[in-house]
Each structure stands twice: as structure tokens, then as C-alpha cells.
N, C-alpha and C positions, 0 to 999 in steps of 0.2 A: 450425623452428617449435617451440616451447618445451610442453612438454607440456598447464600449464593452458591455452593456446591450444586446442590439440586439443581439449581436455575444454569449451571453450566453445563450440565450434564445432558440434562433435559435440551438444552440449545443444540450441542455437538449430535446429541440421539438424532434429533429433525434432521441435523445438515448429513448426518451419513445416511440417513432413510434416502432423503433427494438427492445425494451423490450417488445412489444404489439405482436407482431412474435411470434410463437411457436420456439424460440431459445435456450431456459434455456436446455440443456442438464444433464440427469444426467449417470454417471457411479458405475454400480451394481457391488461391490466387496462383495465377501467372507463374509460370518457373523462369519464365524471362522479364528482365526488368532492363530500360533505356538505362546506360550506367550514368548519362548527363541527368537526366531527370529525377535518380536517385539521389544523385551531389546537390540535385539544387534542390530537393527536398528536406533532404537532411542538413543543410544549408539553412533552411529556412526555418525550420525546426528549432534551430538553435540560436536564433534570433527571438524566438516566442518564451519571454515570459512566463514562466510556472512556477508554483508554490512545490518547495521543498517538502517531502514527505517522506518518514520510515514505514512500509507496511509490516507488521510483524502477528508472528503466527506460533501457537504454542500449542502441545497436540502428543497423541500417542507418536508420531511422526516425528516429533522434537522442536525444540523453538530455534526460530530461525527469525532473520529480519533482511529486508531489502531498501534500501534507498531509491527512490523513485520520482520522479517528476507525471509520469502519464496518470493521473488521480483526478476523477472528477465525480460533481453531481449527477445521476441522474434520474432523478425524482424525487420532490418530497412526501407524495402520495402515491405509496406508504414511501417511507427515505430509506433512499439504496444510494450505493454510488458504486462506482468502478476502480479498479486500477489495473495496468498493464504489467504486467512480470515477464520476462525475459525467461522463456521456457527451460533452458538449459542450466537453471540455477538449484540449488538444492531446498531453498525458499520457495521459490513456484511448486517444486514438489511438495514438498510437507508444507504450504496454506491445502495445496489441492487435497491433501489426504486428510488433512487434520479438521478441512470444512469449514474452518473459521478464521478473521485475521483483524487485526486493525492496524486504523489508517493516522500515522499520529504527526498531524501539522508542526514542521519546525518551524523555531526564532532565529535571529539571528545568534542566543548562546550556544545555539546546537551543530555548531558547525561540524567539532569533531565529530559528533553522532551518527551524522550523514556522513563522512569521509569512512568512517570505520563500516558502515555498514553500505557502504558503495567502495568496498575493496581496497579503500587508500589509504587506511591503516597500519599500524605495524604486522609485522608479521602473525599473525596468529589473533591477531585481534577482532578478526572477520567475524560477525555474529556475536561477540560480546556483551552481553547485558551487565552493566556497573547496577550498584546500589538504589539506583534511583528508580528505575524499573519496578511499575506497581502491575497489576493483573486485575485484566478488566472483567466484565461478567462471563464474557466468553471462556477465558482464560487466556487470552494473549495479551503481549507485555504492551503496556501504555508509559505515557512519560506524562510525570505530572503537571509541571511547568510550559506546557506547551501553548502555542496559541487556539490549538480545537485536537481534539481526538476524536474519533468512532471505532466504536466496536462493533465488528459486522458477525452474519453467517454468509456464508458464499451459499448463493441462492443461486448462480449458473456460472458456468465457468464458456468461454467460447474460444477456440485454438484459432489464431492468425496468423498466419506466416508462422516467424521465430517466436514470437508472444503468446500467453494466453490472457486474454480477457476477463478477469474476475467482476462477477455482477455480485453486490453483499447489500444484502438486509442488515440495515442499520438497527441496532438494541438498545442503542448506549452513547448518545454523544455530550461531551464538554466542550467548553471554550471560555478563553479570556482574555483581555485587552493586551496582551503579549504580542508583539509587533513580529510577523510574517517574513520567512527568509524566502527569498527565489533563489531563482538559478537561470543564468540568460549568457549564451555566448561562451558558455563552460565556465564561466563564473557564476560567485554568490552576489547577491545586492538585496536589495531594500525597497519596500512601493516607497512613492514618497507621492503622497496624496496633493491634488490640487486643492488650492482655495474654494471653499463652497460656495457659493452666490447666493 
């Protein structure tokens, strides 16, 4: 067995010890929500700027990938970050089972990538991994050409509303001068940096 094996195995062993832990938190909101306050939330939401991201996840449970906007830092000591999944997805299930996932920053080459893996695909194209798709320590699928990747263990998972909340311990990140897709207004665009002073 070739060493990065070990080192995946070994990783997946930890994250199903801690998935075995009464850690799955969930939080009880409201079964009522103002329907105006909802429109002007999600109104607003989609005014706010985010970085394009596939989270993907490869596992006894199967590889799967989700297109996502809600990905963020939150901490680099030690470096975790989070992302949102939309619980009724078969990706939110197999990251949750499989323990592991990574978070891989698209470019602007990546459009299709994100379309296929946010359901706008051809038929059948849903979850498709083309040729380029490399395997990170964890074992879930990375894209090499991207602007930053990580490879996590999901270190908590936390249920909100329709979402679960993935907490991951970061093993593995890259990055490179590869210019950052968003998504703002249900479209795609571009930062476009101000002059520095």
C-alpha cells in the first residue's frame, strides 16, 4: 500500500471515529418565518458577492460534488473552514457519511464545471468527473488549474433549517494566481481590483 493510501485511510479512520461521537449538532429555528422578510433576505443575499466553489466528496458512500456559494474561512489556527450544503441533496449525504470533502475555488474557465455540478447540465451530466479531476490526500476529487483548493476532514457537521453546516479541518491547501469566478444577482463576473495607493 503506497503511503498517500495510508495517509487517506488513516484521515477517513479519524473522521468516522468523530462522526461515531454524539457531535452532529442541530439548531431549532422558528417554523414561522415573515414571508416579506424572507424576499428581502434572499433579495439581499443575492446582491452579496461570493466566490464560486465545487465542494466534492469521494468515500465508501460514492463521489459526488455540489456547486456552492456559502464557503467560508473560519480559522487559521489550526485552518478549518466551512461550507453550507443544502441537506436534501445526495452530496450532503455522502460528504456526511464519507467524513471528508474538498473545497475547490473556481476561475472564470470553470463555468461549465459549476453549471454541471449545480444541476444546469445536460441531462445526466449531474456529478460528472471529466479527465481532469486529480485526488487529493483525503481522497476527494480536486481540480488542478484552480485558483486555491483544500482538502478537509469534516471535524463537525451542524443541521440548520434546510442546510447542514460542514465545519472541516483543513490537510491540504493549494493556490495560484488564476483569477476568481463569482456569482452576484444569479450571475457569473469577475473582482476587478481597485488601484492600490
Amino acid at each position: 500500500m503506497q503511503r498517500s493510501e495510508k495517509f487517506r485511510l488513516r484521515l477517513c479512520a479519524r473522521s468516522h471515529q468523530t462522526r461515531d461521537m454524539p457531535t452532529t449538532s442541530r439548531v431549532d429555528l422558528p417554523g414561522d418565518c415573515d414571508p416579506a422578510l424572507r424576499q428581502a433576505y434572499v433579495t439581499a443575499m443575492a446582491r452579496t458577492a461570493a466566490a464560486v466553489t465545487v465542494v466534492t466528496t469521494d468515500g465508501a458512500a460514492g463521489r459526488f460534488g455540489q456547486t456552492v456559494s456559502a464557503a467560508t474561512s473560519v480559522t487559521a489556527d489550526p485552518p478549518t473552514l466551512l461550507v453550507c450544503l443544502y441537506r436534501a441533496t445526495a452530496a450532503a449525504e455522502a460528504l456526511l457519511a464519507n467524513g471528508c470533502f474538498a473545497v475547490n475555488v473556481l476561475g472564470p474557465a470553470h463555468r461549465a464545471v459549476s453549471d454541471v455540478f449545480a444541476g444546469r447540465g445536460a441531462v445526466g451530466e449531474r456529478y460528472a468527473f471529466d479527465g481532469s479531476w486529480r485526488t487529493a490526500r483525503t481522497g476527494s476529487p480536486v481540480l488542478p488549474d484552480v485558483p486555491a483548493a483544500f482538502d478537509c476532514v469534516l471535524s463537525h457537521p451542524l443541521i440548520v433549517g434546510t442546510h447542514v453546516v460542514c465545519v472541516g479541518r483543513v490537510v491540504a491547501a493549494t493556490s495560484s494566481a488564476v483569477e476568481g469566478l463569482t456569482y452576484r444577482d444569479r450571475g457569473y463576473g469577475r473582482h476587478l481590483p481597485e488601484p492600490r495607493s
